[in-house]
Steps between C-alpha positions, in 0.01 A plus 500: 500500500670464843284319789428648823840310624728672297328836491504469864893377498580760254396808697667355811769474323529841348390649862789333693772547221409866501450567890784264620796504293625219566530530882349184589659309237864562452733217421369193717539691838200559667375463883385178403723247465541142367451174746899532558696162490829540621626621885763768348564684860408570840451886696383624818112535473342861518142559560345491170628124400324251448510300885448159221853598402682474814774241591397344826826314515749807468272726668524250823891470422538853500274620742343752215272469230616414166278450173624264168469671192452321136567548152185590357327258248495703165169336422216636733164324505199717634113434537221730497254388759169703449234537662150488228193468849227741433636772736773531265242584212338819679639919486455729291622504106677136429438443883801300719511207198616763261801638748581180569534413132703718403774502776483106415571566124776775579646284751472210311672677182782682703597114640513354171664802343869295645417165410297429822278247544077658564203280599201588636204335742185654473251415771164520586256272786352329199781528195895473544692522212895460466740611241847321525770666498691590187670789274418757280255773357259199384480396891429859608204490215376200607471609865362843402253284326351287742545799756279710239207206473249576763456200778219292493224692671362224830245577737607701839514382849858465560774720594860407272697220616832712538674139689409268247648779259806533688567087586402476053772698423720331785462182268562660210830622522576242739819388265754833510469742708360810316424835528096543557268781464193496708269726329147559710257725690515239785160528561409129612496215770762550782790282533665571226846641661610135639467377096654830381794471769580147376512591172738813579721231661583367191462732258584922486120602503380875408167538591289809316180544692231677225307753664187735329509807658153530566586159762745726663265842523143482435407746302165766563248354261203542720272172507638247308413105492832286562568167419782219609687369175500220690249372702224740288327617868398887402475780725329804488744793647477878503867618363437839682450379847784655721491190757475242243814672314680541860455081561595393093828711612559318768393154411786594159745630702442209726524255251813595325702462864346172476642407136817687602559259765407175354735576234716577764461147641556349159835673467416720191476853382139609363557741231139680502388638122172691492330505167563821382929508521711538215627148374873659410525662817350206729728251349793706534413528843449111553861472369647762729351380817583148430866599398539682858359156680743324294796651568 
């Protein structure tokens, strides 16, 4: 009888192969590419190229701006960097942990699906665990695996590390650059967008910020006892209070201009998923959005 691993892999793997068809995999050509080893060409730079790209030499020759391009590496090395703090472990149904596991599996499967190269580096304030890098459907199992066993439960009292995190999986792929996934609600200590910057320096990070959508509007449940996954401080709060609602709008609203901007500063796109979107769909959506930046 199959273990939770491959029952899990296997219905990922019918979903995708029925919703997709084959439009994020194709021949070896996706928006994300290989580490790219040899300077093929140069050509003026537009807007949405990469500013790591650009010639400073020519573009100071020629008074304009140029960019290099590469032949792409046929072998592409990626890392799943996910985030396994306690906030990730509340909403409703499988909660944040269980969106997050599967777009890790799916991703993980669609990379490896051309040969690619998948590890993962699952983190928590008290446990970090790494996967190297390395092919194949027995990789994607073994990540779905440890994705599927539940962390070590540790007392509260602190909010997730998200820059040790980020500077963990700066050492890890240290070696080649790669492409990275930052999978996360971000709910933690500040300071992270410095660690998340340097990492997005040397490496083509997409960052997919797991939201519950009961974080994003609170819904009318009358009184109701609330507790930080975190820190464990509860809070009695009346759900139906119109002023209470108005400020939780606010202090949401206020918060994702906040994230918006910090991931502004650390030169990345935040692709928000809220629990309750269609994997097929969301993915396909990743791809398209990352294939316009691209280009």
């Amino acid at each position: 009888m199959a273990g939770a691993p491959e029952r899990l892999l296997r219905r990922l793997e019918w979903r995708l192969s029925r919703r997709l068809d084959g439009r994020l995999q194709g021949n070896y050509r996706t928006v994300w590419h290989g580490a790219g080893i040899d300077f093929t060409d140069l050509r003026v730079y537009t807007p949405q190229d990469d500013v790591r790209h650009i010639d400073w030499n020519v573009t100071a020759r020629l008074d304009e701006p140029f960019v290099r391009q590469y032949t792409e590496d046929r072998e592409m090395t990626a890392w799943l960097v996910v985030d396994r703090s306690a906030s990730m472990r509340t909403g409703r149904d499988t909660g944040k942990a269980g969106t997050a596991t599967e777009l890790a599996v799916s991703l993980a499967r669609l990379i490896t699906t051309g040969g690619n190269r998948i590890g993962a580096i699952l983190f928590d304030n008290h446990v970090h665990r790494v996967v190297p890098a390395r092919t194949g459907r027995n990789q994607v199992l073994r990540i779905a695996r440890d994705l599927l066993e539940p962390p070590p439960q540790a007392g509260g009292g602190s909010t997730t590390d998200l820059s040790a995190m980020l500077r963990l999986a700066a050492a890890t792929t240290a070696k080649r650059r790669s492409l990275i996934f930052v999978i996360s609600d971000f709910f933690g200590n500040p300071g992270w967008e410095r660690p998340l910057g340097m990492l997005s320096h040397r490496h083509e990070v997409v960052v997919l910020r797991i939201a519950d959508l009961a974080e994003l509007d609170l819904p009318d449940l009358g009184l109701i006892l609330v507790e930080d996954a975190e820190t464990g401080e509860q809070l009695l709060v009346d759900t139906s209070d119109p002023l209470l609602r108005g400020r939780l709008s606010e202090q949401v609203g206020a918060r994702e201009t906040e994230l918006a901007e910090r991931m502004r500063q650390a030169g990345v796109d935040a692709h928000r998923i809220t629990t309750d979107q269609d994997l097929p769909a969301t993915l396909l959506d990743l791809v398209r959005r990352s294939g316009r930046r691209s280009r």
